[in-house]
N, C-alpha and C positions, 0 to 999 in steps of 0.2 A: 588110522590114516583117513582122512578126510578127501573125499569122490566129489569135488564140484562140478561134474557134468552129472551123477547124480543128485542134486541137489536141484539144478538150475530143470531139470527134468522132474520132476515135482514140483519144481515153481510153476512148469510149461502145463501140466496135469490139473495143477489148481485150477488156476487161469481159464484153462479151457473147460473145466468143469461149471463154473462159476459162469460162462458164457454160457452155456448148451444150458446150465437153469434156466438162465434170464432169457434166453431164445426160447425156450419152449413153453412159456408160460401165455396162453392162449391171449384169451380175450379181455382179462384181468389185467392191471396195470401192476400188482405184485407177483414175484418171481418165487415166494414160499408156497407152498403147499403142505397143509394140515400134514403131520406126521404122527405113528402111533409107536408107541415105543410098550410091548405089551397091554397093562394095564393103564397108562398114563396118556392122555390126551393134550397135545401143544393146545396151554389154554388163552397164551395171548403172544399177539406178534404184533411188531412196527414195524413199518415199513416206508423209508425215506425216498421219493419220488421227485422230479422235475418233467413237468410238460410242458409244450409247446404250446403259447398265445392262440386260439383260435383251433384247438385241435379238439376229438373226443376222448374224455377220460371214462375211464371204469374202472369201478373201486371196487372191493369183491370183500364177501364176508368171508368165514371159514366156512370151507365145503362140507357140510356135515348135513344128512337127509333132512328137509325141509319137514318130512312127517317129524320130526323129531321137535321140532321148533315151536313153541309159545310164544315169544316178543322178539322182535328184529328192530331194533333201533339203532341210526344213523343221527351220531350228535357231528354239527357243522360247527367249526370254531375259526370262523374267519378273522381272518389280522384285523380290518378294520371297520366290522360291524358286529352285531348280538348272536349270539350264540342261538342254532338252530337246531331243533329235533324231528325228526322224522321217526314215526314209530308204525308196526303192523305188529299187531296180532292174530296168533296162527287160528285159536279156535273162530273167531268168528271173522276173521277177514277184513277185519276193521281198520283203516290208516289212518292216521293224525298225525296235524304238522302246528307247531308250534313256532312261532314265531319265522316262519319261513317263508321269504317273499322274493327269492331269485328262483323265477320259473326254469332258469339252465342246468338246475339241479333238478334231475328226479330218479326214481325208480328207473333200473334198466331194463325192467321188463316188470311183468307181474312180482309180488314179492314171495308171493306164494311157490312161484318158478326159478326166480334168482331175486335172489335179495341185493345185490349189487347198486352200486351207486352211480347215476349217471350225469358227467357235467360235460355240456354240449351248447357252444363253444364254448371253452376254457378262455377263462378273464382272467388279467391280473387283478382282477380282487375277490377271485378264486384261492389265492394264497391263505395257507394256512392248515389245520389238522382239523382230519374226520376220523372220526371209530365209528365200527358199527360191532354195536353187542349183541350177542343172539343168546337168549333163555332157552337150555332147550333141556328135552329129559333128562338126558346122562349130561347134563353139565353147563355153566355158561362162558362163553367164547369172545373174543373181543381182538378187533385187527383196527390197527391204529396207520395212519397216513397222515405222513408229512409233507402235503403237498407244496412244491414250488415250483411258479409258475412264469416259462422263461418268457421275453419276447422276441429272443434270437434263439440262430442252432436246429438244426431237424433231428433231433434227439430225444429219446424219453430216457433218465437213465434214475435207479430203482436202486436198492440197498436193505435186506430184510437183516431184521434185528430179532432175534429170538430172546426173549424176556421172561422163561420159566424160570 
């Protein structure tokens, strides 16, 4: 026999779970956070995004210890310009940027500290997909953003895709 007030009651549960992610995901503009399932480490995630014209974005690697870290690269692939790289290297603290000439784009901090991506003010021709790959001891990482960028709405609303 079929209980559709149980049913609709796990709808209400999803739902609400699925908010309290997406609410609680701090200062990062994505709602996953790296998960371990024993031995196995979530080695990549996407994540589909909309900001607000004129707002601040941050884009966030996988949280995994920064000691652990060799190369942290932010590839920029905007809709209608050249493909940008942004790279640090962990031993010697060294950053290079390759073909990248929108100063609203930078580091959110040290990379040494947060590897994070920061674009301040968000432009529509901010639109478009960022990864940032991290090299690191036990493994390499990779979070993908699908940035789109509205000029209406007071909204950020986010959708993580798990792709192991």
């Amino acid at each position: 026999m079929v209980c559709p007030w149980r049913t609709s009651d796990l709808w209400l549960l999803l739902i609400l779970t699925v908010f309290l992610v997406a609410v609680s995901s701090n200062l990062c503009m994505h709602g996953k956070q790296m998960t371990q399932n024993n031995s196995a480490l979530l080695m990549e995630v996407n994540t589909s995004l909309t900001v607000l014209m004129g707002t601040k974005a941050v884009l966030c690697c996988h949280p995994i210890p920064l000691t652990n870290v060799v190369l942290i690269t932010w590839e920029i692939i905007p809709r209608d310009r050249p493909i940008c790289k942004i790279s640090y290297k962990g031993g010697t603290n060294e950053i290079t940027k390759n073909n990248c000439t929108d100063e609203r784009i930078t580091w959110a901090s040290r990379p040494d500290v947060n590897p994070g991506l920061q674009i301040h003010p968000v432009a529509l021709s901010h639109d478009g997909y960022y990864r940032c790959q991290m090299a690191a001891s036990n493994g390499n990482f990779d979070h993908g953003y699908r940035l789109q960028v509205s000029g209406k709405g007071h909204h950020v609303h986010f959708r993580s895709l798990d792709l192991t």
